[in-house]
KOLPA-715046 format. One line per field, with one value per residue (C-alpha): residue number from 1; residue in one letter; chain; z, x negated, y negated. Coordinates in steps of 0.1 Angstrom, whole numbers, plus 5000, padded with zeros to 4 digits. Layout:
N
n [NUM, ...]
res [A, ...]
chain [A, ...]
zz [Z, ...]
xx [X, ...]
yy [Y, ...]
END
This chain:
154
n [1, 2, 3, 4, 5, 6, 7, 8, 9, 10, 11, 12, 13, 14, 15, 16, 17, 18, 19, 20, 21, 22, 23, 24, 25, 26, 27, 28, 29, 30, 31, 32, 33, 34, 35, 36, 37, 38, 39, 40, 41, 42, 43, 44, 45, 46, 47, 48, 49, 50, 51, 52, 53, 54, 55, 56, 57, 58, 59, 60, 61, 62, 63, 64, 65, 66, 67, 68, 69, 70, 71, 72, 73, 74, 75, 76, 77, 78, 79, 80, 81, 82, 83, 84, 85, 86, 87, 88, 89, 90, 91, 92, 93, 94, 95, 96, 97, 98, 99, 100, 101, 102, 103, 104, 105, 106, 107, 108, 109, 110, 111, 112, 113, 114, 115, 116, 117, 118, 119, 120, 121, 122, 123, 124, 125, 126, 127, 128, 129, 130, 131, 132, 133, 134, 135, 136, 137, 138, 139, 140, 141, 142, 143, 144, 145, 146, 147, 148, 149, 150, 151, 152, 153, 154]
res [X, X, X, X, X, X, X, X, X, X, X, X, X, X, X, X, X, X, X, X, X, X, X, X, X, X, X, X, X, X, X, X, X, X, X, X, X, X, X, X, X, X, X, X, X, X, X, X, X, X, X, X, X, X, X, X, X, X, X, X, X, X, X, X, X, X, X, X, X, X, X, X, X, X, X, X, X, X, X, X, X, X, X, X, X, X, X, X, X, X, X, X, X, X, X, X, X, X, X, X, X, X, X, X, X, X, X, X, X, X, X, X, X, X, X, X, X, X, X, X, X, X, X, X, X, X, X, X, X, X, X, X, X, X, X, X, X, X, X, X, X, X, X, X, X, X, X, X, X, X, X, X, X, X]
chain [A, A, A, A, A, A, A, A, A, A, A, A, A, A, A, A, A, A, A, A, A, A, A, A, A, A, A, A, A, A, A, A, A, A, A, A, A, A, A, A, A, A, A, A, A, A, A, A, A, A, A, A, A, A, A, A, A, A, A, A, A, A, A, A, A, A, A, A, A, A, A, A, A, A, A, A, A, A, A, A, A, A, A, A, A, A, A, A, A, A, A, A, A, A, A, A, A, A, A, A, A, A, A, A, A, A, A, A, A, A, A, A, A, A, A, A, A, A, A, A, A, A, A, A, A, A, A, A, A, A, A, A, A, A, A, A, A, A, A, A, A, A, A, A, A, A, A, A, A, A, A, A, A, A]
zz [5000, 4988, 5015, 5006, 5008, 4981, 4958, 4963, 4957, 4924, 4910, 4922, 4901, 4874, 4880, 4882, 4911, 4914, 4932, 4924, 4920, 4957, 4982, 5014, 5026, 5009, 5021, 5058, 5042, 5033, 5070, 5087, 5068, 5070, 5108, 5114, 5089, 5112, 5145, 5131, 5124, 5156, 5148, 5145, 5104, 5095, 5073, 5072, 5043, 5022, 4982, 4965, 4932, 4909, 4881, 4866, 4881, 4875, 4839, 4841, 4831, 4865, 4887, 4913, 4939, 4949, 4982, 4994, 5033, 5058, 5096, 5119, 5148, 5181, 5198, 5176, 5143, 5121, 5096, 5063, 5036, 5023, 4987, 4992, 4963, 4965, 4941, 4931, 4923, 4922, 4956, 4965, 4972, 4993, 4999, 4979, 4983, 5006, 5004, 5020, 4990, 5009, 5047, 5063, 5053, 5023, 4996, 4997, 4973, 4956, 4930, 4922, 4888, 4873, 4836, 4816, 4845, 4864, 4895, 4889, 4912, 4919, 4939, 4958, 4968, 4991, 4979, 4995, 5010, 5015, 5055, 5063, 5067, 5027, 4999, 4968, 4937, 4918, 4898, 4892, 4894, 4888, 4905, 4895, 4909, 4904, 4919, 4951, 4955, 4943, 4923, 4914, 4878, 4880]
xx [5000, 4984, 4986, 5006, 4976, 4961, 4988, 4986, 4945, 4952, 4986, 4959, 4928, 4948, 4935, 4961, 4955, 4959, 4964, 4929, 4915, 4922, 4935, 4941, 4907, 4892, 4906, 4892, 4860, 4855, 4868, 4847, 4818, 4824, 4828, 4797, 4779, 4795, 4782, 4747, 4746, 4761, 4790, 4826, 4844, 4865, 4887, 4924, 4908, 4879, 4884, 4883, 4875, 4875, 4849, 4824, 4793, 4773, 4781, 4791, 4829, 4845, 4858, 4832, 4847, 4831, 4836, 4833, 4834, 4826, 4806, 4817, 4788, 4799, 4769, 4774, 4795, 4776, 4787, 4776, 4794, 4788, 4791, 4793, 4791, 4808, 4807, 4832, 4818, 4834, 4830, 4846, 4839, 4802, 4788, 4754, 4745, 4751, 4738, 4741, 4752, 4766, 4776, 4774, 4741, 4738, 4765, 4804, 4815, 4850, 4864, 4846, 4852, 4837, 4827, 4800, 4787, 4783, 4795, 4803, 4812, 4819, 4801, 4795, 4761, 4751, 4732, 4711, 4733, 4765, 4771, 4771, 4812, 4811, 4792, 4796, 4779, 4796, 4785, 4782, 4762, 4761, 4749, 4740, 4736, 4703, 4699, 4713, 4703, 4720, 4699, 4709, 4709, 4709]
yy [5000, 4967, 4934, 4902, 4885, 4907, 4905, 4869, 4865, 4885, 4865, 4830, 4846, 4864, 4899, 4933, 4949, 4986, 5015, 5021, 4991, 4974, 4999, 4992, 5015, 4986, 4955, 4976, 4979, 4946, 4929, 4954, 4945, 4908, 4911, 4933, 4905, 4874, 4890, 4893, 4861, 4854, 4836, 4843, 4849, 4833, 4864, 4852, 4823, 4848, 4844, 4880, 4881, 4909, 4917, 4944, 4935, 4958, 4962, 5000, 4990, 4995, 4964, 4953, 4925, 4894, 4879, 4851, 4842, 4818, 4821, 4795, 4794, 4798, 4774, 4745, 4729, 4746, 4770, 4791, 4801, 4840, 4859, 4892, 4918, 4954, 4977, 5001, 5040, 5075, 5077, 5044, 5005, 5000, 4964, 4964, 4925, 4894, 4863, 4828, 4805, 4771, 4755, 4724, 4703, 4730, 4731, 4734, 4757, 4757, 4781, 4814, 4835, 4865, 4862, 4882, 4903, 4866, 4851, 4816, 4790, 4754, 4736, 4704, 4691, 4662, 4626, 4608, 4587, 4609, 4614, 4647, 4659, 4645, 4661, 4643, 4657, 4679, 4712, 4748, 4776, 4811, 4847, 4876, 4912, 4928, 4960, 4950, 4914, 4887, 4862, 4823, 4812, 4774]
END
């Protein structure tokens, strides 16, 4: 049985989601992982507002997900925001790459897609002169999986 929120992530991003494309074993794996990845980095996530994303990554022709997350610290008002990769085999979804790719005094990122095997996203960088609640700069930039890291293509 697939979650509201699930159905709604794939009606916002445009993707089908099926029975065996996002099960509900999966939307598990992925909070569990997120959680385990949060508490590492000793901080709390933040999973009711993640962005799933659906995509081969990995180009063997089988939908990958793309996640991407955010770690409020506990200690201060710092936080980080997360893409996390998992990829889809015969024997089911396993995380294969995180990475840290925005947060406050970093980059805000806004809409994520997968096209061509790439993660792309929006971003929002800071000036010189922007204080540091406002980034102002806008752009883009891609990822993509190598093996199990995720590498930036600016």
């Amino acid at each position: 049985m697939r979650s509201p929120c699930m159905t709604l992530l794939a009606l916002m991003f445009g993707a089908t989601l099926s029975a065996d494309t996002l099960q509900y074993k999966d939307e598990r794996l992925i909070n569990s992982y997120i959680s385990r990845q949060a508490g590492q980095a000793h901080g709390v996530a933040a999973t009711d507002s993640k962005t799933i994303v659906l995509g081969d990554l990995n180009n063997d022709g089988v939908p990958d997900i793309a996640v991407l997350y955010s770690v409020e610290h506990t200690q201060t008002t710092n936080y980080e925001i997360y893409l996390a990769v998992f990829v889809r085999s015969k024997t089911g979804l396993r995380p294969v790459a995180n990475e840290a790719v925005g947060g406050k005094w970093y980059r805000a990122i806004g809409d994520m897609a997968v096209r061509r095997n790439t993660i792309e996203l929006e971003t929002t960088d800071y000036g010189d002169d922007d204080p540091r609640c406002c980034p102002t700069i806008k752009g883009k930039t891609r990822y993509v999986l190598v093996g199990s890291t995720l590498k930036e293509q600016k």
